[in-house]
N, C-alpha and C positions, 0 to 999 in steps of 0.2 A: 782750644779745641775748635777745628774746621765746625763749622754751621752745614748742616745739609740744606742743599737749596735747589733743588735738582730732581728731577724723575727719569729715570730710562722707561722711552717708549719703544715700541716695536708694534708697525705696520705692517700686518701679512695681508699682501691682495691678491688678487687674481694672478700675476705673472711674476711678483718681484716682495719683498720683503725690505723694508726700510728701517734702521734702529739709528734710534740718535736721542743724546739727553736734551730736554726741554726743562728749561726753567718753570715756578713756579706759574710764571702769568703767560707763558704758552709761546716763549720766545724757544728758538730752537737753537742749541749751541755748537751741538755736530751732529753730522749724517752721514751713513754709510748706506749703501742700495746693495741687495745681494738677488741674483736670479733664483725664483723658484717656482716649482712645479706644484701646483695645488689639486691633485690628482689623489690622492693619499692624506691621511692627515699624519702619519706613522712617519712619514716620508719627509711630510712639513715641516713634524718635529726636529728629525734629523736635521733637516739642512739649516733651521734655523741653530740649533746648538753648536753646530758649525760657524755659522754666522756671528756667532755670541762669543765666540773663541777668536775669528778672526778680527772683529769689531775690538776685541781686547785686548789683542795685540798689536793692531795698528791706529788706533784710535785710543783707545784707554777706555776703561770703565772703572772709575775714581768712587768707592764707596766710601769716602769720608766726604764726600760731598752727594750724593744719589741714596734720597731716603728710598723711595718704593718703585715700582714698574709697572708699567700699562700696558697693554697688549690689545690689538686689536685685528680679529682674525674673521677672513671666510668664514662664511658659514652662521650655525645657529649656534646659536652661546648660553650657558645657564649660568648667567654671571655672578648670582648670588653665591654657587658654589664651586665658581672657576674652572665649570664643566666644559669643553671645546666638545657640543654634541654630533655634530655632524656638519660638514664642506659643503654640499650639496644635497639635496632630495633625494635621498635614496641610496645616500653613502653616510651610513651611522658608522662610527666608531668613538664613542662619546670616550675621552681624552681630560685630565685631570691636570690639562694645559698651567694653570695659576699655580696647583702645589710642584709640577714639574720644575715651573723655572726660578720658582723659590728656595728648591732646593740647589740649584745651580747658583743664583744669583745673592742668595741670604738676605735679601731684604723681604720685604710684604710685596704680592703679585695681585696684582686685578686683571683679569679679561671681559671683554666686551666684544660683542660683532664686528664689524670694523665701517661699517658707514654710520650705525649708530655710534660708535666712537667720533666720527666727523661730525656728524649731527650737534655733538656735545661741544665739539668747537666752534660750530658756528655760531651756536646758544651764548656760548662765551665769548667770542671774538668777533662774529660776525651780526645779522639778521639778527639774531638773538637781546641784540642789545636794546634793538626799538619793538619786539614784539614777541610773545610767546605762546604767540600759535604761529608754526609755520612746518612746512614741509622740508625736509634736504634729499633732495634725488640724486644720485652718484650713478653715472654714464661712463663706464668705465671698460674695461671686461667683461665684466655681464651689468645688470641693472637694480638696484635696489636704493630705498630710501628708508628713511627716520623722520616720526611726523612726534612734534612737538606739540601738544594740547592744553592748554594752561602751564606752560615751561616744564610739561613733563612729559618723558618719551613714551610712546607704546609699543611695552615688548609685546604683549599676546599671553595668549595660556601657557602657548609650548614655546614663547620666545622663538617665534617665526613673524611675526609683523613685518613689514616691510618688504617683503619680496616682492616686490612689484613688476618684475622681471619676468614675470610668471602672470601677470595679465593680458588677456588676449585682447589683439586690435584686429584682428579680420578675423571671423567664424568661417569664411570661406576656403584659407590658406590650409594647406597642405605640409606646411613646413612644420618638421617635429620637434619637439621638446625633451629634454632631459625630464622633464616632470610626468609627463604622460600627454600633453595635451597637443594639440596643434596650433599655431596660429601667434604665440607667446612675443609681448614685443622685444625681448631677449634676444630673442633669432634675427630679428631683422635691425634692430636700433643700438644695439651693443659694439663695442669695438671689434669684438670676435663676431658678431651678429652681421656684422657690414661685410667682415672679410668672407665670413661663410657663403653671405647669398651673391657677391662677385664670383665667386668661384660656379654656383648653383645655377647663376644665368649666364654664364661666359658661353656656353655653347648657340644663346642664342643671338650672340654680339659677337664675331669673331674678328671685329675691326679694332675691337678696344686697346687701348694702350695699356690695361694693366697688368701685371703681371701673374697674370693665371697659370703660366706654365710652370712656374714653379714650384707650386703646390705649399708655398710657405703662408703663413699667415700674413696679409696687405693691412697694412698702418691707415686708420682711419681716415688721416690727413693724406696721405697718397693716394686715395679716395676723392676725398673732397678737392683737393689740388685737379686733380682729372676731372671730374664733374665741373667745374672753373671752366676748364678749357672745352667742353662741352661733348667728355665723351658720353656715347649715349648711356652703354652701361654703367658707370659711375653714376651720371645723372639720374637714373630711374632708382637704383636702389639709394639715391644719397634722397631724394623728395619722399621716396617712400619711408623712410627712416624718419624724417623729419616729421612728417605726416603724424607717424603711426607714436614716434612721443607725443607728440601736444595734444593729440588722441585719451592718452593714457596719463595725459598732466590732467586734462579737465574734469576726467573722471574721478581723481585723487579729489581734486578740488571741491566736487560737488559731493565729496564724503568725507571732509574732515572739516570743510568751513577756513583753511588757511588765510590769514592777512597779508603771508608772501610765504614765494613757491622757489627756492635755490635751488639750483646747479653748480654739482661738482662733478668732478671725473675729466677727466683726459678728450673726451671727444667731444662734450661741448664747448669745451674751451675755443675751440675754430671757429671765427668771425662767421664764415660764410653760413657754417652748418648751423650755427644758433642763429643767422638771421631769420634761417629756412624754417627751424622750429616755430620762431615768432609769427613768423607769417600765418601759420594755422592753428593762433589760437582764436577761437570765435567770442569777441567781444565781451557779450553778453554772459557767456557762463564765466568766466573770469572776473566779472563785473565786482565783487566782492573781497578781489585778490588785490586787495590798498594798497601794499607795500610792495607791490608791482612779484612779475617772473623777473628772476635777474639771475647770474652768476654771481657764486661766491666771490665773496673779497677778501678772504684767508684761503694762501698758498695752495694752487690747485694740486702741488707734489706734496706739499706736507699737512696737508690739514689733517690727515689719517694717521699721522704722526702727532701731531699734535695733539689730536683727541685722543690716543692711547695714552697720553701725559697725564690731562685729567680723568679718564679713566681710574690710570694710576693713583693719581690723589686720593682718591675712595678708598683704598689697600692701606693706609697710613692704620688704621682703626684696625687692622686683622694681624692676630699676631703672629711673628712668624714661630713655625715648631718644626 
């Protein structure tokens, strides 16, 4: 009899979806990347089921080795009852996400958020091993974190914790929010946050090299690459970006007490832009932060991957019907 030794995860984010089996101890054995639109959760569903079809046919999905599945999705999550609540603020359509792909896949389903899914891998794999209080910030598409308090996460009442995407770093800003508010450091420090306020002051830089005509979404790093070479507007919204996280890191800090503060996500990963982060954090409120601000050290593509693996783990106990 094959040994099941295996979990299928699946990482729904912001622009892409990733499913691949990871072993028990968070090694990843294959990966497939599928584009999607996180606009809908109805929509989500679809194209991953698609996803899940075409993953199986050119990949394989071997259940004589794959006990359970992990999932980790946008949005607010009610994980204990594999509820997918809602994408964003103010887009419910709470979604029975866990029993849906249960029934597709016939093993046991867990869902989770999907940075708190990271979170859980860096608990495991990362930061996590020398200390259990710490922060994970995902800089990604939009912004959100997992703050670890005695090696245990906080969901919240309503399993909204973490938004921190949704903290404002200027009361004076004018720039709106999907949430209601102004000023949110989403807008300005997010991969999409970067591309938007390019666009928002291109008319007052008409020398810039980037490409505003467009109208397509600008890649953080083509960003920061132009700020390099010293366009102005690059420059101004890449400092104010930098700025307005280590802004919004300090404050986390002075309200959870962390021994160390991770980065994950796609746009810290860029040498220049995390130096620029660094540069404004003030000593002294950090002073408490031992195990230093650093980037993660599990895979900036797959740790979201990874942590819907253990996720998964958790689903062994739930049976399937």
């Amino acid at each position: 009899m094959t040994t099941k030794t295996s979990i299928l995860g699946i990482d729904i984010g912001g622009t892409k979806i990733l499913i691949g089996e990871v072993d028990m101890a968070g090694r990843v054995l294959h990966a497939k990347s599928y584009a999607s639109d996180t606009t809908d959760q109805q929509a989500v569903v679809a194209t991953l089921l698609e996803a899940l079809r075409d993953y199986q046919e050119t990949v394989g999905i071997d259940l004589q080795t794959i006990t359970a599945a992990g999932v980790g999705v946008v949005g607010r999550v009610d994980a204990k009852n594999g509820i997918w609540l809602e994408i964003e603020p103010g887009k419910s359509d709470p979604t029975p996400l866990a029993s849906i792909l249960a029934d597709v896949l016939h093993v046991p389903v867990a869902i989770e958020n999907d940075v708190a899914a990271a979170t859980t891998a860096e608990a495991k794999l990362g930061v996590g091993k020398e200390t259990s209080d710490f922060i994970y910030i995902n800089v990604g598409t939009g912004i959100a974190a997992g703050t670890m308090t005695d090696g245990k996460l906080i969901t919240g009442g309503h399993f909204n914790a973490g938004e921190i995407g949704h903290m404002v770093v200027d009361l004076e800003s004018e720039v709106p929010c999907g949430c209601g508010r102004t000023g949110c450091v989403e807008r300005v420090a997010s991969g999409l946050g970067l591309s938007e306020q390019a666009y928002a002051k291109a008319a007052d830089h008409p020398e810039t090299t980037l490409p505003v005509q467009t109208g397509e979404r600008i890649p953080a790093d083509t960003i920061f690459e132009a700020a390099i070479q010293r366009d102005q507007l690059a420059e101004t919204i890449t400092h104010y970006a930098a700025k307005s996280l280590a802004a919004m890191t300090m404050n986390l800090v002075r309200t959870t007490d962390p021994e160390c503060v991770v980065f994950g996500g796609g746009v810290t990963q860029n040498d220049y832009f995390w130096q620029l982060v660094q540069s404004h954090m003030q000593p002294n409120t950090v002073r408490f932060v031992t195990k230093g601000i650093v980037r993660t050290s599990v895979s900036s593509k797959e740790v979201g991957l990874i942590g819907a693996s253990f996720i998964g783990q958790t689903a062994l106990a739930i049976p399937i019907t």
